[in-house]
C-alpha positions as a Markdown table, in Angstrom:
| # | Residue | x | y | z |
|---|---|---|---|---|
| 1 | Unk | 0.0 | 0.0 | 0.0 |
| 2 | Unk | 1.5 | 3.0 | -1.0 |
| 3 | Unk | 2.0 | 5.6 | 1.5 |
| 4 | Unk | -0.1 | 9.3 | 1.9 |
| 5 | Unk | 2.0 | 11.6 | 0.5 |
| 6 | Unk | 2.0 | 14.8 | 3.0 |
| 7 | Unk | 0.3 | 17.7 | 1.8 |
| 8 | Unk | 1.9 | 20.4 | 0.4 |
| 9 | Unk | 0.7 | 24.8 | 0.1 |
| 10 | Unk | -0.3 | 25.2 | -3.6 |
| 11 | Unk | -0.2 | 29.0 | -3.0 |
| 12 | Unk | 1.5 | 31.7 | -0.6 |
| 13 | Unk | -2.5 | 32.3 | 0.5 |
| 14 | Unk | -3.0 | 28.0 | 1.6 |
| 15 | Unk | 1.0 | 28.1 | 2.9 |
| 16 | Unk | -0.1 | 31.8 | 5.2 |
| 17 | Unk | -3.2 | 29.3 | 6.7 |
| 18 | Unk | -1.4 | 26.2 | 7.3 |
| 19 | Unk | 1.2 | 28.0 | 10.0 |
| 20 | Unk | -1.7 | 29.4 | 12.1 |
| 21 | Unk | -2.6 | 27.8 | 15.4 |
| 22 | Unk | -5.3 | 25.7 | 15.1 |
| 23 | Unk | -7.1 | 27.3 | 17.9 |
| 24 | Unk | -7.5 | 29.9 | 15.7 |
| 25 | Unk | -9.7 | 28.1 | 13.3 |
| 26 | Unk | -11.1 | 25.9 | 15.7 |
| 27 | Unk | -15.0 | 25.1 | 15.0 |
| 28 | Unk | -16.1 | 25.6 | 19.6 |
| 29 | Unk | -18.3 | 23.0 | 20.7 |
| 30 | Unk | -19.4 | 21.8 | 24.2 |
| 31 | Unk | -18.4 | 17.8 | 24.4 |
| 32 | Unk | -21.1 | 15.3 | 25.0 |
| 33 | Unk | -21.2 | 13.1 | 27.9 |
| 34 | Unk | -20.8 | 9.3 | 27.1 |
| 35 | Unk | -24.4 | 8.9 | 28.7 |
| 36 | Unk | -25.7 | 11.0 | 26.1 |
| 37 | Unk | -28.1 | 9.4 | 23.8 |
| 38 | Unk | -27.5 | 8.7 | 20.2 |
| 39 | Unk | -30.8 | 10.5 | 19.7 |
| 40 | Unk | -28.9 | 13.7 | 20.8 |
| 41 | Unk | -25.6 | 13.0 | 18.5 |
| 42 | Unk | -28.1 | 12.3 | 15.7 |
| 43 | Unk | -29.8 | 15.7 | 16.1 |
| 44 | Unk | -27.0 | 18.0 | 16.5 |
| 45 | Unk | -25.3 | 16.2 | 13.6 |
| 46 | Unk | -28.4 | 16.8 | 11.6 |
| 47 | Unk | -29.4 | 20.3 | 12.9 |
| 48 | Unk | -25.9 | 21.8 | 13.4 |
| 49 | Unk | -24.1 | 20.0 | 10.3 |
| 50 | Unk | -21.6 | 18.6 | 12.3 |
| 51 | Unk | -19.9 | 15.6 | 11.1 |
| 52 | Unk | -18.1 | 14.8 | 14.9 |
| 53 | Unk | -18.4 | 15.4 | 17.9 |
| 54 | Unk | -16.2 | 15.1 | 20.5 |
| 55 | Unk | -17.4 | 13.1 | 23.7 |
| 56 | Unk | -15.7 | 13.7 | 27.3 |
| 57 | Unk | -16.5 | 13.2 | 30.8 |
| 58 | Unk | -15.1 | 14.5 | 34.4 |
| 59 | Unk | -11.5 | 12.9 | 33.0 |
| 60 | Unk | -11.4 | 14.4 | 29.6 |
| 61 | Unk | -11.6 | 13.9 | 26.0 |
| 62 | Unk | -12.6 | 10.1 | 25.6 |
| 63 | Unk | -13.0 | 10.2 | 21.6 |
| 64 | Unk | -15.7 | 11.6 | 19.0 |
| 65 | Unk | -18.6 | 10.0 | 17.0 |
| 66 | Unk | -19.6 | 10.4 | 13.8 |
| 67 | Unk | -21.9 | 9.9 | 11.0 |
| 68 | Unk | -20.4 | 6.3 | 10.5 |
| 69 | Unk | -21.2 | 5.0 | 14.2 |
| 70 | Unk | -24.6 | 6.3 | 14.2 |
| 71 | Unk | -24.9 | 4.3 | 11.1 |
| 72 | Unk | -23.6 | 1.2 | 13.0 |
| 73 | Unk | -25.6 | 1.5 | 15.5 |
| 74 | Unk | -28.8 | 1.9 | 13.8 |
| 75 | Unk | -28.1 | -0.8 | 11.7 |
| 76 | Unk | -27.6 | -3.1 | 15.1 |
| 77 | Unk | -31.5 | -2.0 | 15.8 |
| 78 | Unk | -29.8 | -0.2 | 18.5 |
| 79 | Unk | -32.9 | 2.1 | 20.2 |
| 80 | Unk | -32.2 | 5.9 | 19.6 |
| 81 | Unk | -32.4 | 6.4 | 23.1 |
| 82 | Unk | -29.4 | 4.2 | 24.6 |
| 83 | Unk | -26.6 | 5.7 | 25.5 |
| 84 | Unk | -23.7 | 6.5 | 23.0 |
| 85 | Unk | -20.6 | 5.3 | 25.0 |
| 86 | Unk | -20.5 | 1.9 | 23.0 |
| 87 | Unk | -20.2 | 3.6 | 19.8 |
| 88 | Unk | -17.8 | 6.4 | 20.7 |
| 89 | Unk | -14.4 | 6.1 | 18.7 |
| 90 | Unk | -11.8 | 5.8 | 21.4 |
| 91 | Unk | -9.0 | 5.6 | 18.5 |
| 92 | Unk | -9.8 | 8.6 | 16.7 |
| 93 | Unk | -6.8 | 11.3 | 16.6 |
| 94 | Unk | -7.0 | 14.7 | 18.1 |
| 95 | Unk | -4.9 | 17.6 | 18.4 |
| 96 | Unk | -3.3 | 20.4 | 20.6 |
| 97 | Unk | -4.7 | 23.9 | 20.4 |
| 98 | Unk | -1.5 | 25.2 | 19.6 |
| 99 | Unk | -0.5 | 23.0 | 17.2 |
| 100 | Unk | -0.7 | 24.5 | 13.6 |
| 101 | Unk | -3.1 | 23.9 | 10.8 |
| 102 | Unk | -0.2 | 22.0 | 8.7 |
| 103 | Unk | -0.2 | 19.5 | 11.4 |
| 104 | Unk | -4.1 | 19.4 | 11.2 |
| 105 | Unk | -4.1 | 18.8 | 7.2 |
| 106 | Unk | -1.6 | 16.0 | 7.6 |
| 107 | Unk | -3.7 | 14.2 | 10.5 |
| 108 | Unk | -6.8 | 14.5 | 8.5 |
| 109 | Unk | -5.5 | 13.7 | 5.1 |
| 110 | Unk | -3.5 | 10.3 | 6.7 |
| 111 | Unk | -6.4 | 9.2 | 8.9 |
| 112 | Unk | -9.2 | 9.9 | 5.9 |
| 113 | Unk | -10.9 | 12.4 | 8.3 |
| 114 | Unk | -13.8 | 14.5 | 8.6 |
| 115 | Unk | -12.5 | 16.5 | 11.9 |
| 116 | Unk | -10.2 | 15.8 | 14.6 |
| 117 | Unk | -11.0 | 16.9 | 18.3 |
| 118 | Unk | -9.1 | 20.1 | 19.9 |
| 119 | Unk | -8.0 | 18.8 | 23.2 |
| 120 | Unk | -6.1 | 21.1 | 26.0 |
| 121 | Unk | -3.2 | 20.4 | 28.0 |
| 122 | Unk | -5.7 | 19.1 | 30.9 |
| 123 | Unk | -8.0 | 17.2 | 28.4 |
| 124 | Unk | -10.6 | 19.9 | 28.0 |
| 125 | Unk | -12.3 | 20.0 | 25.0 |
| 126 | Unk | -12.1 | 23.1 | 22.6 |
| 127 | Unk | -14.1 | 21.8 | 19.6 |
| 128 | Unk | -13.6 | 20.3 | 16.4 |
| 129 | Unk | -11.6 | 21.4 | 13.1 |
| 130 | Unk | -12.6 | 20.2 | 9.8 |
| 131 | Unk | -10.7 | 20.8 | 6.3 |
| 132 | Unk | -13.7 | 23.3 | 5.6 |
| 133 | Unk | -12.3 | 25.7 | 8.8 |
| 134 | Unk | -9.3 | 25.0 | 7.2 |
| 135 | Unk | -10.4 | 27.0 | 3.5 |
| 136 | Unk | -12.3 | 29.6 | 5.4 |
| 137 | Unk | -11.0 | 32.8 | 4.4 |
| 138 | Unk | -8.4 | 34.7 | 6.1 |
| 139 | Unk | -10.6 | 37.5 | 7.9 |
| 140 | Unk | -13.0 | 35.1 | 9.5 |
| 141 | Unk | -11.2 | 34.4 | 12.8 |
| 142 | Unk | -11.7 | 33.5 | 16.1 |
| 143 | Unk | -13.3 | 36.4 | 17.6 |
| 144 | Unk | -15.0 | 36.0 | 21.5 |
| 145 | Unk | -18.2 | 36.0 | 21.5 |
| 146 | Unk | -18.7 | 38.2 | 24.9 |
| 147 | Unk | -16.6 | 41.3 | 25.9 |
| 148 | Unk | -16.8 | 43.1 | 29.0 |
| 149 | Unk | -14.5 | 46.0 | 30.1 |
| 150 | Unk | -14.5 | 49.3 | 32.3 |
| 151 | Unk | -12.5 | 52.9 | 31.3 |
| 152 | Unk | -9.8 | 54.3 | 33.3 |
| 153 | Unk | -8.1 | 58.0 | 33.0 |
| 154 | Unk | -5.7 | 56.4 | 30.6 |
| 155 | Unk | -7.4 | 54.7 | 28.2 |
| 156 | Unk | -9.9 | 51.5 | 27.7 |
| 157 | Unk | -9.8 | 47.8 | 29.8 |
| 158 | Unk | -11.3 | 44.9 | 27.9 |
| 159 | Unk | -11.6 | 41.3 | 29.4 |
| 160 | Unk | -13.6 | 38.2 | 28.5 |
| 161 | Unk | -13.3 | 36.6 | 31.6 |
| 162 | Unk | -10.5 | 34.8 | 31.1 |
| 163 | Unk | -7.9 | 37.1 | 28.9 |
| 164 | Unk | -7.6 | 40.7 | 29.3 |
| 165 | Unk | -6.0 | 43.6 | 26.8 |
| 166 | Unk | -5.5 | 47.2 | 27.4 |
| 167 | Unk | -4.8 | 48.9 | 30.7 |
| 168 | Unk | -5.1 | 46.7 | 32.8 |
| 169 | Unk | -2.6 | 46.8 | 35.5 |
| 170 | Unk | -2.1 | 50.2 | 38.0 |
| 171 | Unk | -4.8 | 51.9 | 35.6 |
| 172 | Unk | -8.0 | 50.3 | 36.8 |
| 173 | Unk | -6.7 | 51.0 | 40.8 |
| 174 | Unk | -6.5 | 54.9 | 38.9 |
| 175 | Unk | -9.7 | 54.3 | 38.0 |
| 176 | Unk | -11.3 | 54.0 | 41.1 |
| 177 | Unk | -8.9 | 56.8 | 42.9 |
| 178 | Unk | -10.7 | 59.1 | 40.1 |
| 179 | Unk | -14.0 | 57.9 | 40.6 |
| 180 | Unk | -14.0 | 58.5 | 44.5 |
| 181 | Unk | -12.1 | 62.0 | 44.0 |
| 182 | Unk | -15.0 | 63.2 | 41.8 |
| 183 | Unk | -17.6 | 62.4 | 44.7 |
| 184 | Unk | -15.4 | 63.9 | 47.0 |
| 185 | Unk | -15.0 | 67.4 | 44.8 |
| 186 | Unk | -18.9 | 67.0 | 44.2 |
| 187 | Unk | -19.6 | 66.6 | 48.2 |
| 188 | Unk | -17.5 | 69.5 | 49.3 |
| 189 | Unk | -19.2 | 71.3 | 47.0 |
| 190 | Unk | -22.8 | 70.2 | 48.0 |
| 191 | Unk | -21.7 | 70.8 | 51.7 |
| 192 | Unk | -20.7 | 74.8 | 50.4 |
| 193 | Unk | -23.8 | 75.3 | 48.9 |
| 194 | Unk | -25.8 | 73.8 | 51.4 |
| 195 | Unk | -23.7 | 76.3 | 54.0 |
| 196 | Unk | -24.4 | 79.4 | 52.0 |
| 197 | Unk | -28.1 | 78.2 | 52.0 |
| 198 | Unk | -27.6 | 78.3 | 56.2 |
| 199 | Unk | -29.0 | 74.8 | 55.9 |
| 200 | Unk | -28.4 | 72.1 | 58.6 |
| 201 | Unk | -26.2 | 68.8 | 56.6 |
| 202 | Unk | -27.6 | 66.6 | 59.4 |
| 203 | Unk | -31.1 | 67.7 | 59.1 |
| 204 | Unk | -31.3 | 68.0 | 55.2 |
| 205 | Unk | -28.9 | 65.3 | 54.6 |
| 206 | Unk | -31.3 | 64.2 | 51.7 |
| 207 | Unk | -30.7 | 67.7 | 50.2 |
| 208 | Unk | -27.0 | 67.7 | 50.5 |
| 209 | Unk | -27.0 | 64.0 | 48.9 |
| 210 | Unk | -29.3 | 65.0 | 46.2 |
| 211 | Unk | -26.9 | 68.0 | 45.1 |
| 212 | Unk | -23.4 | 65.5 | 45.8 |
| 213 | Unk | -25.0 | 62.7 | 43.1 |
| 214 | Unk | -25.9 | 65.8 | 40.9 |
| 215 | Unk | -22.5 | 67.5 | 41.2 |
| 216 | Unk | -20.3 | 63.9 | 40.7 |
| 217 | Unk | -22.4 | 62.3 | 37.4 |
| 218 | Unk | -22.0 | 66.4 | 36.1 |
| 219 | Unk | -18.1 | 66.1 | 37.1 |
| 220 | Unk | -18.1 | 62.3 | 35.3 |
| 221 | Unk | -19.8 | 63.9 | 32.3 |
| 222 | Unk | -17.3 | 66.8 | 31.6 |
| 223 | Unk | -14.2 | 64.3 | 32.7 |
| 224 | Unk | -12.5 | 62.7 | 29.8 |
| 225 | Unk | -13.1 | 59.9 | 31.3 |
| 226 | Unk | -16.6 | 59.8 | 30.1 |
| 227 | Unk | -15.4 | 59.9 | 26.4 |
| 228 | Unk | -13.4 | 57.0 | 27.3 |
| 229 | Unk | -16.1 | 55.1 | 28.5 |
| 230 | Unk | -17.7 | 55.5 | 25.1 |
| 231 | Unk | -14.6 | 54.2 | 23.1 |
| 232 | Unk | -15.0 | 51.5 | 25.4 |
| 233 | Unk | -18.7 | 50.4 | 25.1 |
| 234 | Unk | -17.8 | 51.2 | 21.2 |
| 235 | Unk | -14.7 | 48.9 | 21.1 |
| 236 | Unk | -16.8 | 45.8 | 22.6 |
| 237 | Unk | -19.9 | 46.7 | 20.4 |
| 238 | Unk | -17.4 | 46.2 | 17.0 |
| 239 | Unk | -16.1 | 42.8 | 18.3 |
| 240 | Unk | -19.2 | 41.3 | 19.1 |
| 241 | Unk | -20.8 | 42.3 | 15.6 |
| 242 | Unk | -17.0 | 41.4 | 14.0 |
| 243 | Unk | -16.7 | 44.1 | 12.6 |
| 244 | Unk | -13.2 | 45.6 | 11.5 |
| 245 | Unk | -11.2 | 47.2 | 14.2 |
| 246 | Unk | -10.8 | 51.3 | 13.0 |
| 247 | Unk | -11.8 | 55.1 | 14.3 |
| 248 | Unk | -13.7 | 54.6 | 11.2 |
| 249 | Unk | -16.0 | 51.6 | 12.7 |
| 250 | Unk | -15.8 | 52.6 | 15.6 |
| 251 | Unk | -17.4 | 55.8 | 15.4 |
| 252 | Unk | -20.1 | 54.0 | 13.5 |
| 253 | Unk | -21.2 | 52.3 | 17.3 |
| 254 | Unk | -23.6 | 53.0 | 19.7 |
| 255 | Unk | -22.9 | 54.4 | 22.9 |
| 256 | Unk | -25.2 | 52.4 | 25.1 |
| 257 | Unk | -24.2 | 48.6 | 25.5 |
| 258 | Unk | -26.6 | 46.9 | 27.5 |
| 259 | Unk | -24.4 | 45.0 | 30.1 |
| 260 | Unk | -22.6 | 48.3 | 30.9 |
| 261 | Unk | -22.9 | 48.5 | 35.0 |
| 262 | Unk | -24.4 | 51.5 | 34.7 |
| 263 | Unk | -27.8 | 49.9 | 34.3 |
| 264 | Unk | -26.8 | 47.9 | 37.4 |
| 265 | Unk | -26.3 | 51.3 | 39.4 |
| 266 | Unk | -29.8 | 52.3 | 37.7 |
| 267 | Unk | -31.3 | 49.5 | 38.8 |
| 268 | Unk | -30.2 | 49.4 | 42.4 |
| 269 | Unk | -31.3 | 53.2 | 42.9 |
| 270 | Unk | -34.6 | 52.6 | 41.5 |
| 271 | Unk | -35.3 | 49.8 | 44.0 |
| 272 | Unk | -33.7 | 51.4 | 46.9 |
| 273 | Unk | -35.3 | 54.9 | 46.3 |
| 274 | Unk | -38.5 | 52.9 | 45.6 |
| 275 | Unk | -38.8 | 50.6 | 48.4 |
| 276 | Unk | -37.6 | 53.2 | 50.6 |
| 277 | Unk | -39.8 | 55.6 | 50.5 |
| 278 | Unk | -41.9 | 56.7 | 52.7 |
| 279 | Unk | -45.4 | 55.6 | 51.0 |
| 280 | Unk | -48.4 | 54.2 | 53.8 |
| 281 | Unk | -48.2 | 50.8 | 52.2 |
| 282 | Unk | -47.2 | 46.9 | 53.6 |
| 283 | Unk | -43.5 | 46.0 | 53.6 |
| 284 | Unk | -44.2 | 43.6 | 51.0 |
| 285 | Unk | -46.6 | 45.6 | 48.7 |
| 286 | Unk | -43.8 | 48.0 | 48.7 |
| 287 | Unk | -41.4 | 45.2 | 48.0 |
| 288 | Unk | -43.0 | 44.3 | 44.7 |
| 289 | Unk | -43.6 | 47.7 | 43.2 |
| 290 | Unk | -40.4 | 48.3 | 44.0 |
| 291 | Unk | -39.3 | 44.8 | 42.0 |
| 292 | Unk | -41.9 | 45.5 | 39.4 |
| 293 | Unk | -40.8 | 49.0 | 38.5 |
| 294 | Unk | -37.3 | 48.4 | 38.9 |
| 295 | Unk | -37.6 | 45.1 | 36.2 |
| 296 | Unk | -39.4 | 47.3 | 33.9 |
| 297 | Unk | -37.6 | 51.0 | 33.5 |
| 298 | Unk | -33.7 | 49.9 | 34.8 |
| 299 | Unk | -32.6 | 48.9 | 31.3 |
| 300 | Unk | -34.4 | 52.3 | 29.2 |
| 301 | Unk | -33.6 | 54.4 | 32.7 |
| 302 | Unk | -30.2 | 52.6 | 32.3 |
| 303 | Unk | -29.9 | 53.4 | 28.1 |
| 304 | Unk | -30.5 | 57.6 | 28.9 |
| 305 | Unk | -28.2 | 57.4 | 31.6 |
| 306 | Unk | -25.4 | 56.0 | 29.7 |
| 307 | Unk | -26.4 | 58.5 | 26.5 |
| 308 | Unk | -26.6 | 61.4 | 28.2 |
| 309 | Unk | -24.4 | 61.3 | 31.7 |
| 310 | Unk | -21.8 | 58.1 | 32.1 |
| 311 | Unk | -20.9 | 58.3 | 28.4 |
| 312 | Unk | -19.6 | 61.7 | 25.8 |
| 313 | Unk | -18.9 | 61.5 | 22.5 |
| 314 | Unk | -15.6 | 60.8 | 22.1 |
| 315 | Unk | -13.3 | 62.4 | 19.9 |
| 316 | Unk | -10.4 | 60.3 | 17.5 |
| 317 | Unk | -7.7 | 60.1 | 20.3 |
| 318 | Unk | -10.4 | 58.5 | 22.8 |
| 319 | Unk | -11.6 | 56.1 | 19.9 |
| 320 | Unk | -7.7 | 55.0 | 19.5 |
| 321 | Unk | -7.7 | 53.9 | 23.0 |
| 322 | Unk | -11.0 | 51.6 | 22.6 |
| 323 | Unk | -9.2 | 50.4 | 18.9 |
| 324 | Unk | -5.6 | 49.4 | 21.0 |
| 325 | Unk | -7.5 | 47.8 | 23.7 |
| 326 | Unk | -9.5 | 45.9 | 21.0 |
| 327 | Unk | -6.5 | 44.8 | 18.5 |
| 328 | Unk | -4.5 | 43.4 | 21.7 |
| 329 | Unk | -7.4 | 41.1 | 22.4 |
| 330 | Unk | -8.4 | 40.1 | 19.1 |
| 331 | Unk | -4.5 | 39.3 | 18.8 |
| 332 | Unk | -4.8 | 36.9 | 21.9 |
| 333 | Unk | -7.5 | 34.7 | 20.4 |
| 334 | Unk | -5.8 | 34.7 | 17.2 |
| 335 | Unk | -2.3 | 33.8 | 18.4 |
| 336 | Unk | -3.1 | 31.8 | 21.7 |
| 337 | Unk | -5.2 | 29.7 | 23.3 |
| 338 | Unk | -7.0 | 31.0 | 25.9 |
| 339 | Unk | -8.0 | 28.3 | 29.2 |
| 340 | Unk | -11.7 | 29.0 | 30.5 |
| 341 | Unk | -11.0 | 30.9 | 33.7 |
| 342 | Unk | -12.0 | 29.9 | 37.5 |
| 343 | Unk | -14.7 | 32.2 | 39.4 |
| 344 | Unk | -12.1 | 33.6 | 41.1 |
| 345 | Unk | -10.0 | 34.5 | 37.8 |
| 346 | Unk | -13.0 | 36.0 | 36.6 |
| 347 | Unk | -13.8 | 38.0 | 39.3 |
| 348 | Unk | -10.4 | 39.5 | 39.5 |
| 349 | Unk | -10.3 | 40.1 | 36.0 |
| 350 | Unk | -13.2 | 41.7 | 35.7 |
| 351 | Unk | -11.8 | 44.8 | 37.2 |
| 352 | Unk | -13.7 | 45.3 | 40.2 |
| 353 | Unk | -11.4 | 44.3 | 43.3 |
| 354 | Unk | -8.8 | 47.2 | 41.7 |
| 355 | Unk | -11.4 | 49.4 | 41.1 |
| 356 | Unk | -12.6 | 49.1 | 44.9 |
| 357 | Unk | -8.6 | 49.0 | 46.3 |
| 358 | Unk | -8.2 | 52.7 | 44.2 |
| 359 | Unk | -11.3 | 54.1 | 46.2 |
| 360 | Unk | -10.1 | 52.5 | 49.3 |
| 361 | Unk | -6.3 | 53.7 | 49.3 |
| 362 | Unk | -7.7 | 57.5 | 48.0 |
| 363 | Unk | -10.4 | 57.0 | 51.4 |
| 364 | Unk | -7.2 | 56.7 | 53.5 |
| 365 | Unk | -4.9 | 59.7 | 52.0 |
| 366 | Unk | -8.2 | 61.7 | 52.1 |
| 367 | Unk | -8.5 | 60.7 | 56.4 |
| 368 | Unk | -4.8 | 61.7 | 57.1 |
| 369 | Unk | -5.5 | 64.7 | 54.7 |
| 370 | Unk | -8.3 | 65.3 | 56.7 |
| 371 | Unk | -5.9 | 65.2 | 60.1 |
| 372 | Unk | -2.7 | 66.1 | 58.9 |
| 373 | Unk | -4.6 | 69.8 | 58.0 |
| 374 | Unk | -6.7 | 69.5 | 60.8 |
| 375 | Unk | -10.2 | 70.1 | 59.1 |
| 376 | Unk | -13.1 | 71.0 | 60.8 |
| 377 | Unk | -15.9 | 67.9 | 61.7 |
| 378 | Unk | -18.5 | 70.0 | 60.2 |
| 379 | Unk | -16.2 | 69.9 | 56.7 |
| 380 | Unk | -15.3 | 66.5 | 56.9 |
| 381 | Unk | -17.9 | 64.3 | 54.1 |
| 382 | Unk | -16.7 | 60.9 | 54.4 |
| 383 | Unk | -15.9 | 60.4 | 58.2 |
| 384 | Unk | -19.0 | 62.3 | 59.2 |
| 385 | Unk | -21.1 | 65.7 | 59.2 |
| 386 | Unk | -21.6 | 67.2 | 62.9 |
């Protein structure tokens, strides 16, 4: 029998495919159990097109099942419902995600295949890659599918969970140091005014909180880094379309994104102000008009806010920030593979443990300010108003 001969770029286009990653043109699919039935195999095969799927359990990557198994099994009158793990190719090759597409080409080419399984290092499973994801033009590449990210004074974080691009180190614990020094400015300011009015703090304190909130989203709003925060929402609204990365695009995006944490904020004041207030009604009657209200008007209340107070339009040099930030992590899921993070990855990459340290540490300088210049009680916003 004479043997495959390896496969060989016909052009400079096939030869700039084959030394990609395979990640990169990795077809993502969740594994099937081994208790699956073949009735589920069958559907997603017929439904999704697939010709494989990979099958794994607690251990890892146990081996995929195709068109050719099904066919084995119905022809053993086999009922659709039994479980698949008799029929599950154990032999069948697979590959590393970092591995390049050459390497792919020659496994499926000497094994006759229709798709080999991407396996990780710890025997997680990735998905499939078939000759077809290796024709599939140059621009369609692995994109993720959900981007989250915050601004800072000096330009735009991005993180899926589990990788991160753009400032993302001493820039997010900025962030919050700016955030808490604009409600700082905006309640010295509130407690002036509400001096000059010869107004009690203690006895209006909903007065003098009305006018700090005011004062801090105007001071957000004129700040650049509201600007920013639009590059930002921009910047994740042109890689989950996949679109092209440019000012140009970008400039083409909305605004308002709808998991921004503004509407969270939104949300949270409506049901507090709500279920707080001071109507004659039950506890609980309060407590679902609250929920019901809230659930209805936080994502439009959440929308105007964004439009007209969290976000500005920004101008090319703000834009360039969200374009950097999105190029870096379209570059990680095109060069590497990127693990699926724990909760506590997630959590610390999405931002908010810096964010909270920045306001903490600027909390402390602003108490020894506070001593260190010997300030008045009645001056003092954060530690008390006497």
């Amino acid at each position: 029998m004479a043997a495959t001969p390896s496969p060989r770029p016909t052009s400079s286009h096939v030869s700039e495919r084959l030394q990609l990653p395979v990640v990169q043109l990795v077809l993502g699919m969740e594994p099937l159990s081994p208790d699956s039935s073949l009735r589920v195999a069958a559907s997603l095969m017929a439904n999704e097109g697939y010709p494989a799927i990979p099958i794994a359990d607690d251990r890892g990557y146990l081996g995929l099942i195709r068109e050719k198994e099904l066919a084995r099994a119905l022809a053993d009158g086999v009922n659709p419902d039994a479980p698949l793990a008799p029929y599950v190719n154990e032999a069948w090759p697979s590959i590393g995600p970092m591995e390049t597409a050459a390497a792919a080409l020659r496994a499926l080419v000497q094994n006759e295949a229709d798709a080999l399984a991407v396996v990780g290092q710890k025997g997680e499973v990735i998905g499939i890659v078939t000759p077809s994801r290796l024709h599939v033009p140059l621009e369609y590449r692995n994109r993720p599918q959900q981007v989250g990210g915050m601004a800072t004074p000096f330009g735009v974080y991005l993180t899926t969970g589990n990788a991160r691009a753009g400032k993302k180190g001493w820039e997010l614990v900025a962030a919050g140091a700016f955030l808490f020094s604009l409600f700082v400015l905006g309640a010295h300011v509130a407690l002036g005014i509400v001096n000059a009015l010869q107004l009690s703090p203690v006895r209006n304190a909903g007065i003098f909180e009305a006018i700090t909130s005011i004062l801090f989203l105007l001071f957000l709003r004129l700040s650049p880094m509201a600007k920013i925060h639009a590059a930002e929402h921009m910047a994740v609204h042109a890689i989950e379309r996949e679109e092209a990365i440019s000012i140009d695009v970008l400039k083409r995006m909305p605004r308002v994104h709808p998991r921004c944490g503004t509407n969270l904020a939104v949300a949270a004041t409506l049901f507090l102000s709500l279920f707080n207030a001071p109507w004659p009604l039950d506890q609980e009657v309060k407590l679902l008009i609250a929920l019901i209200v809230t659930v209805m008007l936080f994502r439009p209340v959440g929308a105007f806010v964004q439009q007209y107070i969290t976000t500005a339009p920004p101008k090319d040099k703000h834009l360039q920030l969200g374009v950097d930030a999105a190029e870096e992590m379209l570059t990680i899921y095109e060069t590497q593979y990127v693990p699926p993070a724990s909760v506590g990855q997630k959590l610390f990459n999405s931002g908010l443990i810096q964010i909270m340290a920045g306001a903490i540490v600027s909390q402390l300088v602003l108490f020894a300010l506070y001593e260190l210049l010997r300030v008045p009680m009645a001056w003092r916003v954060i530690s008390g108003i006497s």
